[in-house]
C-alpha positions as CSV (number, residue, x, y, z in Angstrom):
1,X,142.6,56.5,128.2
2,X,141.9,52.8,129.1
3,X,137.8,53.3,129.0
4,X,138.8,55.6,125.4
5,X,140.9,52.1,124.3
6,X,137.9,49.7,125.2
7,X,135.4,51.8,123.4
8,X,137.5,51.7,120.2
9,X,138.4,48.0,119.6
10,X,134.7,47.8,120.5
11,X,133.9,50.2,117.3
12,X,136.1,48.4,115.6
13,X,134.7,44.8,116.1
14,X,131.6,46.0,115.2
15,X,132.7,48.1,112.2
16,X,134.8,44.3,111.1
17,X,131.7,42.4,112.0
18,X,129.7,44.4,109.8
19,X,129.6,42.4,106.5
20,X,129.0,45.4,104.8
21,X,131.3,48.3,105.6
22,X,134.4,46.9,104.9
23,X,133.7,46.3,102.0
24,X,132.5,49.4,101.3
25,X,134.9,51.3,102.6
26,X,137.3,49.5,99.9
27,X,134.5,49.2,96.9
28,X,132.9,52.6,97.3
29,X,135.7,55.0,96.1
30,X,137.0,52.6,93.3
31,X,133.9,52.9,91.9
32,X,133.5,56.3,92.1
33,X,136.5,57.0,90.8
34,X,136.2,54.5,87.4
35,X,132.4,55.6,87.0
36,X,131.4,59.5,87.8
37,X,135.1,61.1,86.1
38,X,133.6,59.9,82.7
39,X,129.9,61.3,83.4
40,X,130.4,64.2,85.4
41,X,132.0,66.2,82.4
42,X,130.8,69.8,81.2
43,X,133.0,69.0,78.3
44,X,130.9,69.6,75.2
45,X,131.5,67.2,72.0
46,X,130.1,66.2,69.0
47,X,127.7,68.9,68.2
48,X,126.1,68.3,65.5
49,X,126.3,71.2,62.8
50,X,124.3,71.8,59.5
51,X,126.2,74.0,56.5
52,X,123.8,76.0,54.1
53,X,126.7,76.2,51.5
54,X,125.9,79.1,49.3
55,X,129.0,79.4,48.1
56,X,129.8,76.1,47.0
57,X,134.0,77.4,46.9
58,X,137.1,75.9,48.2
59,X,136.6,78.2,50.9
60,X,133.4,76.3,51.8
61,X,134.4,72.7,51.2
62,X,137.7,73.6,53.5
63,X,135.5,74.5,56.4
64,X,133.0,71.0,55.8
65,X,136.6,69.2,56.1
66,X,137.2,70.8,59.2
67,X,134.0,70.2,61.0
68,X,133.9,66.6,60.0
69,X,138.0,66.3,61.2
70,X,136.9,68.0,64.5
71,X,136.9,66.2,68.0
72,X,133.8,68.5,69.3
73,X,132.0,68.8,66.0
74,X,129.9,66.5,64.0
75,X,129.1,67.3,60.7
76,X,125.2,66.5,60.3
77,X,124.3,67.5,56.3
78,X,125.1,69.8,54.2
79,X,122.1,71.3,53.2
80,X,120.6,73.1,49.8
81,X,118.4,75.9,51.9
82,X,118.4,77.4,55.5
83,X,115.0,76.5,56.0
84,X,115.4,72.9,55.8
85,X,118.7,73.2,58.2
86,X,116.3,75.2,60.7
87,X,113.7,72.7,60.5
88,X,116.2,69.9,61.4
89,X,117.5,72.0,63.9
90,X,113.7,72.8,65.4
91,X,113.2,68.8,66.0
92,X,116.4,68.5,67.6
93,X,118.2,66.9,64.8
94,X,121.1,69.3,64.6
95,X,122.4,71.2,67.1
96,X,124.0,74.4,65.0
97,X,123.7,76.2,61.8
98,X,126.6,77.5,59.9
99,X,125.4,79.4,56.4
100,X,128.2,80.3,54.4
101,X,126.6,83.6,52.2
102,X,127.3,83.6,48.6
103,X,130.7,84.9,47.1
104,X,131.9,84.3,50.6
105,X,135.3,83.5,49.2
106,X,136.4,86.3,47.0
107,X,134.7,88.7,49.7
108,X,137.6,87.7,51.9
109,X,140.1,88.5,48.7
110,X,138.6,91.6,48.1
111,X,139.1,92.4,52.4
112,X,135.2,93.3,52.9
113,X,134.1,89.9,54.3
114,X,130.7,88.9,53.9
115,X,128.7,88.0,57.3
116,X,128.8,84.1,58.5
117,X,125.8,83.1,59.8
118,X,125.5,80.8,63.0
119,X,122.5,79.4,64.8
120,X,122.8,77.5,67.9
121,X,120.1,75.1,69.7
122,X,120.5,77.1,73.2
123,X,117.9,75.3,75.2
124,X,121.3,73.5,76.8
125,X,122.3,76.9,76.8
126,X,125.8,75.1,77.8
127,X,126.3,73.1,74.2
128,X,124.4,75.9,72.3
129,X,127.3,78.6,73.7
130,X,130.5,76.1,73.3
131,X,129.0,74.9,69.9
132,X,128.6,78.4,68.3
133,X,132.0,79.0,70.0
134,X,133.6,76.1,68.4
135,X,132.2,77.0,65.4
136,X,133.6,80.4,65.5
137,X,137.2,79.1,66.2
138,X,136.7,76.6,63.3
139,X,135.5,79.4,60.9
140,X,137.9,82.1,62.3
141,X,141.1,79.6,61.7
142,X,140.3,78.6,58.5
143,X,139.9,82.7,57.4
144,X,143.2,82.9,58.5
145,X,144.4,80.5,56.4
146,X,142.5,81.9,53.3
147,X,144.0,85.6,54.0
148,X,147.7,83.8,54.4
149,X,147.4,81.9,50.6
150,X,146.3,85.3,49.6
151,X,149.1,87.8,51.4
152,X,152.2,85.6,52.3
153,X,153.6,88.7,53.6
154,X,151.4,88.7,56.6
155,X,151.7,88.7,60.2
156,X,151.5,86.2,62.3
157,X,149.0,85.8,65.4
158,X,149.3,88.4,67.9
159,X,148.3,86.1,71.0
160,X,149.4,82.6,72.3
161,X,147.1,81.2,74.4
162,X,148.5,78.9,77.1
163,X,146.5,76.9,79.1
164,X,148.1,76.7,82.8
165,X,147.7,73.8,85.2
166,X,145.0,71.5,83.1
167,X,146.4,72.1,79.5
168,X,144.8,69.0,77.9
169,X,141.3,70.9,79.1
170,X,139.8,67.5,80.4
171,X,136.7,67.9,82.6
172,X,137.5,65.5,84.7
173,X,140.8,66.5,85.5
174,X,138.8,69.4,87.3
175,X,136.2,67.1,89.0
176,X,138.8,64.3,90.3
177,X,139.8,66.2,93.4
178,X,136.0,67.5,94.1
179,X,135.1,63.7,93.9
180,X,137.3,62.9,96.5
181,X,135.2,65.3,98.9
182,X,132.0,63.4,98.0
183,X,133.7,60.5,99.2
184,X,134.3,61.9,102.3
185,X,130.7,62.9,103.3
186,X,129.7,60.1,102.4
187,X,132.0,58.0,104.0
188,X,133.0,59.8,107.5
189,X,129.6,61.7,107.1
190,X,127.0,59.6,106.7
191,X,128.0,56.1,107.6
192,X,129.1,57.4,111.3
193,X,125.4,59.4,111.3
194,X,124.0,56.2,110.7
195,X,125.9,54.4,112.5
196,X,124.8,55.5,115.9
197,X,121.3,56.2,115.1
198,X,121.5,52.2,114.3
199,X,122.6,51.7,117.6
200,X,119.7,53.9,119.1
201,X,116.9,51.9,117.2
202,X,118.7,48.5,117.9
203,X,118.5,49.7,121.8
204,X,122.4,48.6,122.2
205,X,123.4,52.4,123.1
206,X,121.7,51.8,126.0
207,X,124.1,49.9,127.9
208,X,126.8,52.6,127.3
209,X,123.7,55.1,128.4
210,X,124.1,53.2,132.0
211,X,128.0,53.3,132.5
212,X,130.4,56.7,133.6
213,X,131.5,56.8,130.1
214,X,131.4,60.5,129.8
215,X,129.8,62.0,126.0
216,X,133.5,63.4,125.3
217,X,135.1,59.9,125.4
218,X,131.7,58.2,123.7
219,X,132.0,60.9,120.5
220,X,136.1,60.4,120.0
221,X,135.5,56.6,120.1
222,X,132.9,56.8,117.8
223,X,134.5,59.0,115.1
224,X,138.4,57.3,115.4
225,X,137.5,54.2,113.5
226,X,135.7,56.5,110.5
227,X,138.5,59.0,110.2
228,X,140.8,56.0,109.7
229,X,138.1,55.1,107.2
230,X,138.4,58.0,105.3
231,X,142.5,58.4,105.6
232,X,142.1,54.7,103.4
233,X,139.5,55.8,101.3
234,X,141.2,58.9,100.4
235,X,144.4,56.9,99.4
236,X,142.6,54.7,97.4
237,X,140.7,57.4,95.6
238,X,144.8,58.5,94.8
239,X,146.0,55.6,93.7
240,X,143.1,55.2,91.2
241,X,143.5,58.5,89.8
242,X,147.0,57.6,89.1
243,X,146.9,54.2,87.6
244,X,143.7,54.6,85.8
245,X,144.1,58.6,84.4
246,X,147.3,59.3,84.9
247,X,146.6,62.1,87.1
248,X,148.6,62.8,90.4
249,X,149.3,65.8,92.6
250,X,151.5,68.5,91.7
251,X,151.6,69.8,95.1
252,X,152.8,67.8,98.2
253,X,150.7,64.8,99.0
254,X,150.8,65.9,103.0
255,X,149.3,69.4,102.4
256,X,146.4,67.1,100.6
257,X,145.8,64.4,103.5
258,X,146.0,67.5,106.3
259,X,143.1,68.9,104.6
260,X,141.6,66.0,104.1
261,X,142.0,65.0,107.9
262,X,140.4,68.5,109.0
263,X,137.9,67.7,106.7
264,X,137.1,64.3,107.9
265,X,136.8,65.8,111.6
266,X,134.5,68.6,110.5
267,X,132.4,66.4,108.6
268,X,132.1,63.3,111.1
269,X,131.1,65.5,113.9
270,X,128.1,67.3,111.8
271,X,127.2,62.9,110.7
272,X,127.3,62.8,114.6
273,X,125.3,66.1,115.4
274,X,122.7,64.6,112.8
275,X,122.2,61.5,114.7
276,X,122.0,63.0,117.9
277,X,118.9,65.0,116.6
278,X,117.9,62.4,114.8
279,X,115.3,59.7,116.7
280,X,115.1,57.2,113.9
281,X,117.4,56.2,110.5
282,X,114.9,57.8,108.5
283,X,115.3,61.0,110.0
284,X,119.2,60.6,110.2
285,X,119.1,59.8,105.7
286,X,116.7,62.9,105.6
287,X,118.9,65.5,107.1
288,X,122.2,64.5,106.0
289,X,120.3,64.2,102.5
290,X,119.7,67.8,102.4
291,X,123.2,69.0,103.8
292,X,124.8,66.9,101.0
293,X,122.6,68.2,98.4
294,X,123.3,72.0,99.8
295,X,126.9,70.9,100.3
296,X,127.2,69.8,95.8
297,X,125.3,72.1,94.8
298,X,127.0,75.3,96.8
299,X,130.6,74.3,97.9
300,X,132.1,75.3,94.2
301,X,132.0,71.3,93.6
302,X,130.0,71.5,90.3
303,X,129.4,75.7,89.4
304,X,131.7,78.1,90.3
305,X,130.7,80.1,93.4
306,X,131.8,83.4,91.8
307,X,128.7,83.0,89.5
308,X,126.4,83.0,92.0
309,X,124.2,85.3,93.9
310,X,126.2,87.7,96.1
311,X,124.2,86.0,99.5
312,X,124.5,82.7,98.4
313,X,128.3,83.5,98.2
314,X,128.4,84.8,101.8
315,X,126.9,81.5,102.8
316,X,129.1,78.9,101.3
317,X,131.7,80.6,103.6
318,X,129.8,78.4,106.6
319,X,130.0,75.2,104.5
320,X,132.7,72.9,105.1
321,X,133.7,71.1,101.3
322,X,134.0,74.9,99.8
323,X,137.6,74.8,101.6
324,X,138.1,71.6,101.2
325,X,137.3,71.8,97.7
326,X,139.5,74.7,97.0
327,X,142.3,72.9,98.9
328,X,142.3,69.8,96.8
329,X,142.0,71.5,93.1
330,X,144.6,74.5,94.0
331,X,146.9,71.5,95.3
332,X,146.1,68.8,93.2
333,X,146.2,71.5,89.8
334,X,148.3,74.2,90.5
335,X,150.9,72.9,93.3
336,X,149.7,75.4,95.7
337,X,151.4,74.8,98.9
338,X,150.1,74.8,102.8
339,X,151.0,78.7,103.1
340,X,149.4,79.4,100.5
341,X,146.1,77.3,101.6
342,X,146.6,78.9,105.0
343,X,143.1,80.8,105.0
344,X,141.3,77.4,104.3
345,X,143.2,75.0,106.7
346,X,142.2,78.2,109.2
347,X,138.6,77.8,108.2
348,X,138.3,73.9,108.3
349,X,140.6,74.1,111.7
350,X,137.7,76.3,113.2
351,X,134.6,74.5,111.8
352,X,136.1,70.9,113.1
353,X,135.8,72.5,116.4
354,X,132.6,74.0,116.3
355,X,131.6,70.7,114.6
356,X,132.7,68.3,117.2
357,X,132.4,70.4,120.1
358,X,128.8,70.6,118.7
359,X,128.6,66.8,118.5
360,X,129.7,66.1,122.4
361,X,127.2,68.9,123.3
362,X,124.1,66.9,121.2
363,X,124.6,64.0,123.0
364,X,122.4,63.4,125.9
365,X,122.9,60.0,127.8
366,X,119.7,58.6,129.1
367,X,119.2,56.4,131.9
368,X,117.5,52.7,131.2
């Protein structure tokens, strides 16, 4: 314990001494948090929409109102001719159609509905599929309220949607907790990777290469100071979410930071297996670059892993922010509580242990 001590207030001189990492540590997730929330959105707004009005009815003018009242819809022109809408929307100009046909209006009085037209710009097959869909929901709603002025007498909807756990539909309300995992790769992932391949190059591992100090002792004394690190960053990250959006957990806030301490072991020892294998920095940024990438791109942090292939499913069971991930939103969201999260604390419990057991076994000491 007393060789353990000496090696941590020696990380943490250096890590205070470091004119850099403190501040990071305290700049980084503030950051983060005021800047990617507002860019990392799938929310769609503002499409632009062109109206071939061939009815030229109350009907007609009662939908242009709508789409220029909507939040996600942008009326563009209305237009004398489909052609010239599709020529607007073939240079990008527009980025939907809606052609009202003629008689449109007493078609709907007489209960055999013409056929609404709607062409959508799907190269961002994302805003081409909302757009058409807010367009429908515009049309469909103001059809209802044509048929009501007609027929009084009839019923009302037959569905209420509700919209549980996010029911303002913000974006980023869904991406806060996922950011927070970011933070911790990068944080208590790479800087720790870095950190002792640093060290290497600088030849200053060396002298610790030459003492009894056994790899055991050398790995914990590395990885306290960063999963402190993390413990603050992640608080931070909290406290901004609160103050700046408003947003805080529904669930308990210790179900959160015991995830997020499994998490910060699992992830520091794979920044220390990297730099074990690692002989240089450039080697060490390479490979934790590609984990991170394959870490966004398949932990369920930006597409759902339901959606993809039925192999790459199997393998996000291996990767470490897919239950971390799931912990933070189903806590964060829906108030989902530590039993209910027991399969994932399981998971990140077993891969911290393969993960650090993994970095003491890297580590080779070499004599000077």
């Amino acid at each position: 314990m007393s060789t353990l001590k000496v090696l941590i207030k020696k990380e943490v001189l250096q890590f205070k001494r470091n004119s850099f990492l403190p501040r990071l540590v305290v700049a980084f997730p503030i950051v983060i948090m005021l800047v990617l929330p507002w860019v990392t959105t799938m929310d769609v707004r503002h499409v632009k929409v062109s109206v071939v009005d061939n009815d030229h009815s109350q009907f007609s003018q009662r939908i242009i109102s709508k789409i220029q009242a909507s939040e996600y819809l942008s009326l563009h022109s209305v237009s004398p001719s489909f052609e010239l809408s599709l020529k607007s929307l073939e240079d990008g100009e527009v980025d939907a159609i809606l052609e009202v046909p003629h008689d449109f209006e007493k078609s709907i009085a007489t209960g055999f509905p013409k056929k609404v037209s709607i062409s959508a710009n799907s190269v961002n097959a994302t805003k081409g599929s909302l757009g058409a869909q807010y367009l429908a929901q515009t049309l469909t709603g103001s059809i209802n309220e044509l048929r009501s002025s007609i027929s009084p007498a009839r019923h009302g909807d037959l569905f209420v949607i509700q919209n549980r756990y996010n029911p303002t539909l913000e974006y980023r309300n869904f991406m806060i907790p996922a950011l927070l995992a970011i933070l911790m790769i990068i944080i208590t992932g790479f800087l720790p990777a870095l950190n002792l391949v640093g060290e290497k190059e600088a030849g200053t591992i060396e002298q610790i290469n030459v003492t009894p100090v056994n790899r055991f002792t050398f790995t914990l004394a590395k990885l306290i100071v960063y999963w402190v690190a993390g413990l603050i960053v992640i608080t931070i990250a909290l406290v901004v979410a609160w103050l700046v959006y408003g947003l805080t957990s529904v669930g308990n806030l210790l179900t959160i930071y015991a995830g997020a301490f499994l998490f910060i072991l699992t992830i520091s020892g794979f920044g220390i297996i990297a730099s074990n294998l690692s002989s240089t920095m450039q080697q060490a940024i390479f490979f934790m670059f590609f984990f991170v990438m394959v870490f966004m791109l398949m932990s369920g942090l930006l597409t759902p892993i339901e959606s993809m292939p039925q192999w790459a499913q199997y393998l996000t069971y291996l990767l470490p922010p897919r239950y971390f991930i799931t912990i933070l939103r189903s806590v964060f969201l829906k108030g989902a509580t530590f039993y209910d999260m027991r399969f994932n604390f399981l998971a990140l419990t077993v891969l911290a242990v393969i993960m650090n057991l993994g970095a003491a076994l890297t580590y080779k000491k070499r004599s000077s």
